[in-house]
N, C-alpha and C positions, 0 to 999 in steps of 0.2 A: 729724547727730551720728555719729563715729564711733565703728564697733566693733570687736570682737575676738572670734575663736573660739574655742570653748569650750575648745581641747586646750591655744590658744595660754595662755590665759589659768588656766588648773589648773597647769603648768609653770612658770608667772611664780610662782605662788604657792609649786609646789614649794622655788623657786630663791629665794624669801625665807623661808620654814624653813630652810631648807642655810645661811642666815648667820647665825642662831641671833640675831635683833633680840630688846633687852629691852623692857618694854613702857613706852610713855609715851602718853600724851595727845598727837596730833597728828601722832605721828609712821606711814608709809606704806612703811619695810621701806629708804627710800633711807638714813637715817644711823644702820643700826645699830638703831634704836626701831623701836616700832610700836604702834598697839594695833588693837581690833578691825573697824571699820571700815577703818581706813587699808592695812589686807591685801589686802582687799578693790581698796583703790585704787588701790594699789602694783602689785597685778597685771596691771591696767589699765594706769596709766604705764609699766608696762615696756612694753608693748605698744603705746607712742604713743597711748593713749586717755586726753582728757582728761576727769578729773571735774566734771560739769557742776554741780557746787554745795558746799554745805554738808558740812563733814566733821564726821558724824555718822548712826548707825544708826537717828536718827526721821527724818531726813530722808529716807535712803535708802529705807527703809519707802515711805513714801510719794510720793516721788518716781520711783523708779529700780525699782521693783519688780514684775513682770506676774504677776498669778492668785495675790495675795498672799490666803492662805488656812490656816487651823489644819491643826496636824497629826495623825493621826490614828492610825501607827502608823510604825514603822518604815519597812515594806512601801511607805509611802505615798511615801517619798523617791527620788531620782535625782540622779545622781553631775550635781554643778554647781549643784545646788539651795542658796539661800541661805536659811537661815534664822534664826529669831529669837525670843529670850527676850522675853517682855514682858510687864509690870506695868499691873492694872488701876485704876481710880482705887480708893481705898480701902486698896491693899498698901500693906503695908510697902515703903518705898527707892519707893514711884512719885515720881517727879519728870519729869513731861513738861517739857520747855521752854516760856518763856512764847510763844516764836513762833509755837505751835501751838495758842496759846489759842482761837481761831475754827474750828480743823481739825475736820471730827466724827467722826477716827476718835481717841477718847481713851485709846490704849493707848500706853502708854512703852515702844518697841521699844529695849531698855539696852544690848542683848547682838548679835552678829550672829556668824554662821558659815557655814560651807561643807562643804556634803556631799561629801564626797572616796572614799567607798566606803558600799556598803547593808550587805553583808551578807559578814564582820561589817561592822557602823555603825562609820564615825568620821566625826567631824564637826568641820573643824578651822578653829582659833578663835586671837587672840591676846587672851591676858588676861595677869595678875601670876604669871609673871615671864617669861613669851612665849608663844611657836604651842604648841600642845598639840592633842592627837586624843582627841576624848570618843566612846567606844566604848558610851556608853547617851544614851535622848533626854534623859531626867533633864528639866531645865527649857525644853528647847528645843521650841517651843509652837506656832513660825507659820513657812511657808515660801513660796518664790515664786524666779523666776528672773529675775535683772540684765539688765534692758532694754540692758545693754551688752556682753552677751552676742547673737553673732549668732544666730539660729534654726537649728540645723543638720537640713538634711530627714534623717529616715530613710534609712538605706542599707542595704545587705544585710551581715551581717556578713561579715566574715572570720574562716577559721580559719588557725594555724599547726601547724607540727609541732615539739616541741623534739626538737635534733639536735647531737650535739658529736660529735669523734673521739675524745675520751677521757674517762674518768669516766664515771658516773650519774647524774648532774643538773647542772641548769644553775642559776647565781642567780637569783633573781627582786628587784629590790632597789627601795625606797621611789622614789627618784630616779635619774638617772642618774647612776652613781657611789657613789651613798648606801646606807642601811644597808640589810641583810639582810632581807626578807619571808620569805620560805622558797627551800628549792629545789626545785627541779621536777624530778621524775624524766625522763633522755630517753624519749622514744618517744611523751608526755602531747600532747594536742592543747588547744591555747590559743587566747583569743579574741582578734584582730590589731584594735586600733582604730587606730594610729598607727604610721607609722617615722619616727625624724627622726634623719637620719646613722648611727651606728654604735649609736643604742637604738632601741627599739619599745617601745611603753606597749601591756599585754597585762593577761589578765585568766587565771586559772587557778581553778577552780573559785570560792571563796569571796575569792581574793587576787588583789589587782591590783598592779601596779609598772610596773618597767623592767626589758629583758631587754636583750642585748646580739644587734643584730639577726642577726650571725652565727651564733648558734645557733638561728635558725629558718627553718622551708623554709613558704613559704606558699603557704594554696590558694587556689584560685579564689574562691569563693565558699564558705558556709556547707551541709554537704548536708542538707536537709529530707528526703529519705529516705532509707533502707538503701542501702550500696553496693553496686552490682552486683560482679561477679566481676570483670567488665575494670579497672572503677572503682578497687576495691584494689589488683589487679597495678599500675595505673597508679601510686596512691600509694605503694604499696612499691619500685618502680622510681625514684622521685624522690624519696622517702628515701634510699637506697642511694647514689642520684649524688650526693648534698648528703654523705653523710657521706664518698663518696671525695673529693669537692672540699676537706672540710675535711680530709683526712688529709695529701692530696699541699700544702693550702697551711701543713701546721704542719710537715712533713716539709724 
């Protein structure tokens, strides 16, 4: 079965929000539609990964879903986490499918989404009248990660430095190209998960986005403790040369 990475596949998703699909029934973000599940799927297809079954979020549940488990607070989420509204026998609107009549997990998983930031929460979803970002868990109940997602090990993080030749801050914006998150003051040190071409997906205290990779100088590695003396001149030294390099190349 193949996969897809987690960076590849949150970017597929970005870049089916960015064409504003209405929602319908079946539809995966390819003609314009889409609904909840098929976001999901969509991001995958972009990505050459095919869907290994039934388009629908009981299936997926149960099929396509590892350490599928209640949620328990905010706290308890991570950005790629899928999860899921769902209706117990007895609710109101339960309607499991009859294909699921033998199954013994008998929850109607209705609803399905993607954790796209902790903190603050969004967790973003297609419903009536498209993608939307719910910024409280509200009814979102159960979560687990897409077996079609590859496992990515632990790394060390990265930090950057933001750095421009002119102004005081840099954008930080939803997608590449897309709208406004905040801006970031120069000199702010940000967390580097990704560069791909001219953006880098970054994280800035409580805000994630796109930055435009030429406004940052990256370090090594993450410092786990205090900078020695040499350490800062070092980094103030390669701050300095990043912001002559960008004056002489806007000059």
């Amino acid at each position: 079965m193949s996969t897809v990475s987690l960076s590849a596949w949150l970017q597929a998703l970005d870049q089916i929000e960015a064409s504003a699909p209405t929602y319908r029934l079946g539809g995966d973000g390819s003609d314009g539609t889409c609904d909840c599940i098929g976001l999901l799927i969509g991001g995958l297809k972009r990505n050459g990964v095919t869907w290994p079954g039934i388009h629908g979020s009981n299936w997926a549940a149960r099929n396509v879903i590892r350490a599928l488990s209640p949620i328990t607070g905010s706290d308890d989420l991570a950005v790629g986490d899928v999860v899921f509204k769902a209706r117990s026998p007895g609710d109101v609107g339960y309607s499991l499918p009859d294909r699921y009549a033998d199954h013994p997990d008998r929850l109607d998983y209705y609803h399905v989404g993607v954790v796209r930031q902790v903190s603050p929460l969004e967790i973003m979803h297609c419903t009536t009248p498209g993608i939307r970002r719910d910024t409280r868990l509200g009814a979102w109940a159960w979560k687990g990660r897409l077996t079609l997602i590859q496992q990515e090990d632990a790394s060390p993080l990265r930090h950057a430095l933001v750095t421009a030749a002119t102004g005081s801050t840099v954008n930080l914006r939803r997608t590449p190209d897309g709208a406004l998150v905040v801006r970031v003051p120069v000199g702010e040190t940000v967390t580097l998960h990704e560069t791909s071409g001219i953006w880098s997906r970054i994280t800035w205290h409580t805000h994630s986005g796109w930055m435009k990779t030429a406004f940052l100088s990256p370090e090594e590695e993450v410092q786990e403790t205090p900078l020695t003396l040499t350490a800062l001149q070092e980094r103030i030294a390669r701050l300095e040369n990043r912001v002559t390099a960008l004056e002489e190349a806007s000059g």
